[in-house]
RODO-2510 file (C-alpha; in nm, 4 decimals, decimal comma):
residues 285
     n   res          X          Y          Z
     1     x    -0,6799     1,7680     2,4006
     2     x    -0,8409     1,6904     2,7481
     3     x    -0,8266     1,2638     2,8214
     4     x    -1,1684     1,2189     2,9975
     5     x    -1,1350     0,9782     3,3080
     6     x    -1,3978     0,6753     3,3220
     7     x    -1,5618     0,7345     3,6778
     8     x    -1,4752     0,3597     3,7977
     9     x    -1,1068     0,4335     3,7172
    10     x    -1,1380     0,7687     3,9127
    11     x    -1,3489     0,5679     4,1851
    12     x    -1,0742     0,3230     4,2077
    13     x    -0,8148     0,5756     4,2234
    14     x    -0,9409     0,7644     4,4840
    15     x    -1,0081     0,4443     4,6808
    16     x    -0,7046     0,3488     4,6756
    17     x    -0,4897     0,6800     4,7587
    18     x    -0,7540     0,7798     5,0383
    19     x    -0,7054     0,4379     5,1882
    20     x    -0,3376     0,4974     5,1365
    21     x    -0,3266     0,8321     5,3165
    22     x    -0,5319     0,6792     5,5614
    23     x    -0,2680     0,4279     5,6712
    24     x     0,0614     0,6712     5,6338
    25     x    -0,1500     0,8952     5,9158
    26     x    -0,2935     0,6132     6,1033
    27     x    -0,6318     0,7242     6,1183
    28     x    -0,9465     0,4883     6,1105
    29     x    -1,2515     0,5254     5,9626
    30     x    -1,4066     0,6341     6,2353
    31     x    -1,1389     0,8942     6,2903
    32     x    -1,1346     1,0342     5,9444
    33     x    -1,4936     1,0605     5,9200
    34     x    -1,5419     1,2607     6,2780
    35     x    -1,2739     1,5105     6,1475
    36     x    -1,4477     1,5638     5,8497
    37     x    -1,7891     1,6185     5,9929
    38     x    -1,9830     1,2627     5,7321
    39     x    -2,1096     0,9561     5,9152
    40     x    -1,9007     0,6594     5,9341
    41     x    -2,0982     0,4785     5,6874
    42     x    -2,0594     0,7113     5,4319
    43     x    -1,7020     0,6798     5,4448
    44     x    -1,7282     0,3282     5,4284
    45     x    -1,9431     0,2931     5,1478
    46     x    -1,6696     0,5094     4,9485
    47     x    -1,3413     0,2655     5,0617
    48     x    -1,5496    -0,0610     4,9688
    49     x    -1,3978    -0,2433     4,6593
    50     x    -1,5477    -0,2198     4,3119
    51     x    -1,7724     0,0889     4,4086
    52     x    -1,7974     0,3641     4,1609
    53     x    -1,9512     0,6143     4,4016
    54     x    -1,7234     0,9224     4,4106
    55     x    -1,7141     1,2019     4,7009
    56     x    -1,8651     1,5304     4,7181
    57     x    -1,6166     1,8553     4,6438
    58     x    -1,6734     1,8833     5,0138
    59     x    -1,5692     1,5755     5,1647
    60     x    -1,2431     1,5931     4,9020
    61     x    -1,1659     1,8719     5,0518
    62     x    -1,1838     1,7989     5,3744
    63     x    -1,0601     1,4840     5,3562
    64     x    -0,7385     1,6309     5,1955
    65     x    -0,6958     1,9100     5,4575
    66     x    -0,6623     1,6252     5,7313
    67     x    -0,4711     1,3990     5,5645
    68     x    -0,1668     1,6752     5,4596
    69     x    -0,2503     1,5779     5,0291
    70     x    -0,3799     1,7123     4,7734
    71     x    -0,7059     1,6924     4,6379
    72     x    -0,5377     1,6911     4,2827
    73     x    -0,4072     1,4117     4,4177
    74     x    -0,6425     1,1811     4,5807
    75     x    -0,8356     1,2458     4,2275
    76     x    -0,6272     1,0829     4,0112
    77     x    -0,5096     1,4230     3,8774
    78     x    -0,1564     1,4590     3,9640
    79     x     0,1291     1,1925     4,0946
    80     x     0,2599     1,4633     4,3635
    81     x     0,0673     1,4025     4,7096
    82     x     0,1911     1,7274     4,8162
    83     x    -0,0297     2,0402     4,8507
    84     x     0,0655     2,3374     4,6400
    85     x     0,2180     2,5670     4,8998
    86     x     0,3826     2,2082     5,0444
    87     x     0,5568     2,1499     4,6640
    88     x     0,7023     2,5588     4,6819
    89     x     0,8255     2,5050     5,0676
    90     x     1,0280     2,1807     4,9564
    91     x     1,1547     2,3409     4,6322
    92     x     1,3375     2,6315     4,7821
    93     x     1,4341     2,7116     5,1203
    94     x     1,6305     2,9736     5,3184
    95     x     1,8754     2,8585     5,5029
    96     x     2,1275     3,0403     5,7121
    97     x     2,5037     3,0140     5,5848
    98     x     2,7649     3,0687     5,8580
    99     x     3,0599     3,1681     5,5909
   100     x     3,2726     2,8875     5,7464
   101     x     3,4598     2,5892     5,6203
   102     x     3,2943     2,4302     5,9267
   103     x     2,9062     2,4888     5,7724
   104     x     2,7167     2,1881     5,9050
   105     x     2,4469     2,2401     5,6388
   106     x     2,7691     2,2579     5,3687
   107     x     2,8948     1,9466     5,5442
   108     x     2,5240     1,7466     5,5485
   109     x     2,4497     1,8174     5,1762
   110     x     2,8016     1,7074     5,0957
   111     x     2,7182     1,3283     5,2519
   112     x     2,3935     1,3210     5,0994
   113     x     2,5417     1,3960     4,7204
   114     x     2,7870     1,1404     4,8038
   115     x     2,8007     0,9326     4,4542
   116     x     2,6970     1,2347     4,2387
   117     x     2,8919     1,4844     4,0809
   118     x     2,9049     1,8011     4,2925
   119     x     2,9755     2,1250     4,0481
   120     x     3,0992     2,4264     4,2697
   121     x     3,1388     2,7764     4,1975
   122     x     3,2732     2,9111     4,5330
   123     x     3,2901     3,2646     4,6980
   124     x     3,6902     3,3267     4,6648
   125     x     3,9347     3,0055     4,6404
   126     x     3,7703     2,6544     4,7634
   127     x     3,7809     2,6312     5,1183
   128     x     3,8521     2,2405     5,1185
   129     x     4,1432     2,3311     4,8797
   130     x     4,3558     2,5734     5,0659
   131     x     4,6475     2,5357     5,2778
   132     x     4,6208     2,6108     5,6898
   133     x     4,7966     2,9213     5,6605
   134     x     4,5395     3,0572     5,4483
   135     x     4,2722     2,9458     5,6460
   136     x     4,4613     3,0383     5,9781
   137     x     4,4602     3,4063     5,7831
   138     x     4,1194     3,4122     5,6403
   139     x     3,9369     3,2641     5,9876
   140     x     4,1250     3,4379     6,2333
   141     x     3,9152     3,7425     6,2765
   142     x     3,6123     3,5462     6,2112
   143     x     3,4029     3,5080     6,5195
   144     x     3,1725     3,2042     6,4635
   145     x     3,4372     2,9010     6,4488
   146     x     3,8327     2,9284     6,4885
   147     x     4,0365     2,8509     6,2526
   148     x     4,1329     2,4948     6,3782
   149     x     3,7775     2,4440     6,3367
   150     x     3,8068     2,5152     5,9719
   151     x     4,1371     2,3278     5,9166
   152     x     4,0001     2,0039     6,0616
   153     x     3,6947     2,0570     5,8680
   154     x     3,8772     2,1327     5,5068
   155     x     4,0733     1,8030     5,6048
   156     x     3,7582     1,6111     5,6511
   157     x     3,6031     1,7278     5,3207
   158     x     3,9536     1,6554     5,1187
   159     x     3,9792     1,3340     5,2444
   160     x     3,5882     1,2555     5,1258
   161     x     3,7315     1,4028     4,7954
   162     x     4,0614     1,1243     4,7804
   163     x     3,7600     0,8426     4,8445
   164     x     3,6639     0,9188     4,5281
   165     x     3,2758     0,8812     4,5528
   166     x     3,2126     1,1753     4,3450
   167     x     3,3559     1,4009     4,0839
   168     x     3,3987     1,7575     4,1849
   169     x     3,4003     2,0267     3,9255
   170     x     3,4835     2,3981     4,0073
   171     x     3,4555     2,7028     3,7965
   172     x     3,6791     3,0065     4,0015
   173     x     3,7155     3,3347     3,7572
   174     x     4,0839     3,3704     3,6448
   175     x     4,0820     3,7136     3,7905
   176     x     4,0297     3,5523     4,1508
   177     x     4,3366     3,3691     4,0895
   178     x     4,5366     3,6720     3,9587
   179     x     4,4401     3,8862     4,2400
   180     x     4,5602     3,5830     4,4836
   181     x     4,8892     3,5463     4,3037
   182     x     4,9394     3,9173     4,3222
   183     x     4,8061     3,9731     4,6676
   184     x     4,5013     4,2084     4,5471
   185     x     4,1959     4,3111     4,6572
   186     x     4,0785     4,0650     4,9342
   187     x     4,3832     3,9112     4,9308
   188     x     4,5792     4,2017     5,0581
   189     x     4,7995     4,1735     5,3677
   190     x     4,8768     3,7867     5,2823
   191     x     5,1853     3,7222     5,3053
   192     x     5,3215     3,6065     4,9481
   193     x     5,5493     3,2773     5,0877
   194     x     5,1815     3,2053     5,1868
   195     x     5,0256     3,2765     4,8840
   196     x     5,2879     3,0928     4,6764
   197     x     5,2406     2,7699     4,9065
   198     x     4,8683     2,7643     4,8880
   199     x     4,9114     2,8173     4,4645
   200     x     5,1353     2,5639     4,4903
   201     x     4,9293     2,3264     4,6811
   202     x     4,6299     2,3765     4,4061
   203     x     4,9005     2,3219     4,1198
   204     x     4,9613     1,9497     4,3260
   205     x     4,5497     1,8830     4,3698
   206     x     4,4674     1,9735     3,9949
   207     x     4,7274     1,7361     3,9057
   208     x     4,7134     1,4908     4,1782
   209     x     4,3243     1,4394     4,1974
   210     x     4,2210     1,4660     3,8410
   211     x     3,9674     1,3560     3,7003
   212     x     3,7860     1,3592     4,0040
   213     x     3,8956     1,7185     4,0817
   214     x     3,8289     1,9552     3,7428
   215     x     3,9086     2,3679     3,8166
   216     x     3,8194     2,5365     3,5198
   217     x     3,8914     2,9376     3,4937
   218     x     3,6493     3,1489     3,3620
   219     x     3,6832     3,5227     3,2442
   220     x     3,4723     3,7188     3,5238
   221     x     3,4949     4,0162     3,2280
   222     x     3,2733     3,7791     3,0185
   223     x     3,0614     3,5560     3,2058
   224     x     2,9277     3,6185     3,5847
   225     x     2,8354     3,3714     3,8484
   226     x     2,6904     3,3798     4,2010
   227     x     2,8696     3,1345     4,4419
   228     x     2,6734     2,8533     4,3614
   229     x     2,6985     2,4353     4,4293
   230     x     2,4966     2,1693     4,2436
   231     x     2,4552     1,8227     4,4632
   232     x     2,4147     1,6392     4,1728
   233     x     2,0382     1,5594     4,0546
   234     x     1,9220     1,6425     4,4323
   235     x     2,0085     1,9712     4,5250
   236     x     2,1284     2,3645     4,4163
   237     x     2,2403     2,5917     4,6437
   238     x     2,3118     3,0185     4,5624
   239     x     2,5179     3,1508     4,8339
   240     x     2,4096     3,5182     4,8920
   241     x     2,5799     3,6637     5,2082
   242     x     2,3981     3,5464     5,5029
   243     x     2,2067     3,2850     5,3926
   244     x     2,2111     2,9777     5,0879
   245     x     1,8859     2,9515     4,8476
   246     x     1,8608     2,6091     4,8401
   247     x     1,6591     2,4562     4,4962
   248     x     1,5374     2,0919     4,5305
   249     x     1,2717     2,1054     4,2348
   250     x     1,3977     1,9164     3,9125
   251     x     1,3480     2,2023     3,7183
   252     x     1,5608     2,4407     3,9590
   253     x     1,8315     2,2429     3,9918
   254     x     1,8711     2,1205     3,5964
   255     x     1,8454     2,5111     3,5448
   256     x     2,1201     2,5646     3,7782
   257     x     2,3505     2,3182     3,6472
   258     x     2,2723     2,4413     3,3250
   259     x     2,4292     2,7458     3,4233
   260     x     2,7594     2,5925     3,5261
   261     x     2,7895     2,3841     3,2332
   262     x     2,7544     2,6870     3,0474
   263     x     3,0252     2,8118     3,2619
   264     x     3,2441     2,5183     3,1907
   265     x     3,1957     2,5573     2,8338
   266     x     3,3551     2,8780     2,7789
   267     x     3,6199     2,8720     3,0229
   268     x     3,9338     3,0850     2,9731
   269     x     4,1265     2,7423     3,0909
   270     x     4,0356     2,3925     3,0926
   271     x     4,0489     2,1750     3,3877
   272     x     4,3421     1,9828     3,1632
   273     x     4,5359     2,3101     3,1232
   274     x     4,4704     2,4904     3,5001
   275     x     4,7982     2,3369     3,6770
   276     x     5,0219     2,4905     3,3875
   277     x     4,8480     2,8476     3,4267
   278     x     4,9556     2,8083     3,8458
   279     x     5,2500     2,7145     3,7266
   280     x     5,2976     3,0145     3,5362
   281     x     5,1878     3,2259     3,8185
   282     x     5,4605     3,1050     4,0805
   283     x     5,7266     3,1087     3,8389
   284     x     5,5642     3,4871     3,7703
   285     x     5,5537     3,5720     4,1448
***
C-alpha cells in the first residue's frame, strides 16, 4: 500500500536536505541558482521556513545534478543521498591485486576491519601464516616484491593477529593441506624439511592463537570456494587472478559471509580438531 506524503512534510523535507547539500558543497544561493538557470528569488522563496511551495521536476533535477544527490533524495523518498550509478560504484569495485603478502590494499582493509571478525578463504596456505622458507620459495621468482618484502610483511600482519583486535577465521580445503604435506601439485619442488616446518608452525598457531585464530578444513570434493575475505560488516573481497572484487553494499557482503559460514558449517575438521589432523600429517610424512 502506497503512504501518501502531506506536501508541508515533503516541503519541509526538501528544505531542509537542499539547504543541507547546499552547505556540504559550499554554494550560496546565488551560486546554486545561476547553475541551475531560476532567479535568486525563486530559490529563496523555496529555503524560507514554514513554506509549503515545492520545486518544479526541473529545478529538482537540476538542483540534484549540481549538488552530486539524488533527487529521490532531496524528496523525501529515500535516506541514501547518493545517485544511482554513485550507490553501484561504491558497492563494488575493481581493484588490482598484486598476488603478494606485501598487498597495500590487503594491508589497508586489514586496519580498517580492525575490531571485526575477518573470515578468510585464501588462494593456497595463509600468507601471514607461513614460515620464511616458504615464502623465500613461493616469492622468489615473483617479480613485483622480494621475498624479504613478504616476510616483513607476514610478520607485521601476525603480530596485528597476537594484539588480538579481531578474530580471524579461515576455511583452507583439506586437499590443499594434503597436497602440501605430500609435496603435490603447486607444492612440488619444496623441499619436505620445509614443508614439515611450515606444518609444524600452523600445528603451534592453531593451538597457540585460538580462539582468535579458527582454520577449519573443508572437503574441496564437496563444497567450492573462490579465495575470498570478509572485513567484518564493512567489506568482501573475491580474489580472481589479477584483480579483487571488492563488495561494500550490506547485502553483498552479508551474502558473502553467508557463504563462508556455510563453509564453516560443513567442514571436514573443526577449528578445535585442525592441530591434531597436522599432527597426523607430520607424524605421516
Amino acid at each position: 500500500m502506497v503512504t501518501l506524503v502531506d506536501k508541508r512534510i515533503r516541503a519541509a523535507v526538501f528544505r531542509e536536505r537542499l539547504s543541507a547539500a547546499m552547505d556540504q558543497a559550499g554554494l550560496s544561493r546565488s551560486a546554486l541558482a545561476r547553475q541551475t538557470g531560476v532567479d535568486r528569488s525563486t530559490l529563496s522563496q523555496l529555503l524560507i521556513e514554514g513554506e509549503t511551495r515545492l520545486p518544479n521536476a526541473q529545478l529538482v533535477a537540476d538542483s540534484a545534478a549540481v549538488l552530486g544527490v539524488s533527487t529521490d533524495w532531496l524528496l523525501g523518498l529515500t535516506e541514501r543521498p547518493e545517485r544511482p550509478g554513485d550507490l553501484i560504484a561504491a558497492s563494488m569495485r575493481i581493484t588490482a591485486a598484486e598476488r603478494s603478502a606485501v598487498d597495500e590494499q590487503i594491508l589497508s582493509w586489514h586496519r580498517e576491519a580492525n575490531g571485526y571478525k575477518i573470515r578468510h578463504v585464501p588462494a593456497t596456505l595463509p600468507d601471514m601464516l607461513k614460515t620464511e622458507a616458504v615464502l623465500t620459495w613461493e616469492y622468489g621468482k615473483f617479480l613485483g616484491k622480494t621475498p624479504q618484502q613478504a616476510i616483513r610483511a607476514t610478520m607485521d600482519r601476525l603480530e596485528w593477529l597476537r594484539g588480538g583486535d579481531s578474530d580471524y577465521e579461515i576455511a583452507v580445503p583439506r586437499q590443499e593441506i594434503d597436497a602440501f604435506a605430500t609435496g603435490e601439485g603447486y607444492y612440488r619442488g619444496l623441499g619436505a624439511a620445509d614443508r614439515a616446518a611450515q606444518l609444524e608452525q600452523l600445528r603451534r598457531y592453531c593451538d597457540d592463537l585460538y580462539p582468535s585464530l579458527r582454520i577449519f578444513l573443508f572437503d574441496s570434493r564437496r563444497l567450492f570456494s573462490a579465495p575470498v575475505t570478509v572485513f567484518g560488516p564493512l567489506l568482501a573481497c573475491v580474489y580472481v587472478g589479477k584483480f579483487y572484487l571488492a563488495f561494500r553494499g550490506e547485502e553483498r557482503v552479508r551474502s558473502i559471509s553467508g557463504h563462508f559460514d556455510w563453509l564453516v558449517r560443513e567442514c571436514e575438521i573443526d577449528a578445535r580438531e585442525t592441530p591434531a589432523y597436522l599432527g597426523h600429517l607430520l607424524q605421516a610424512g
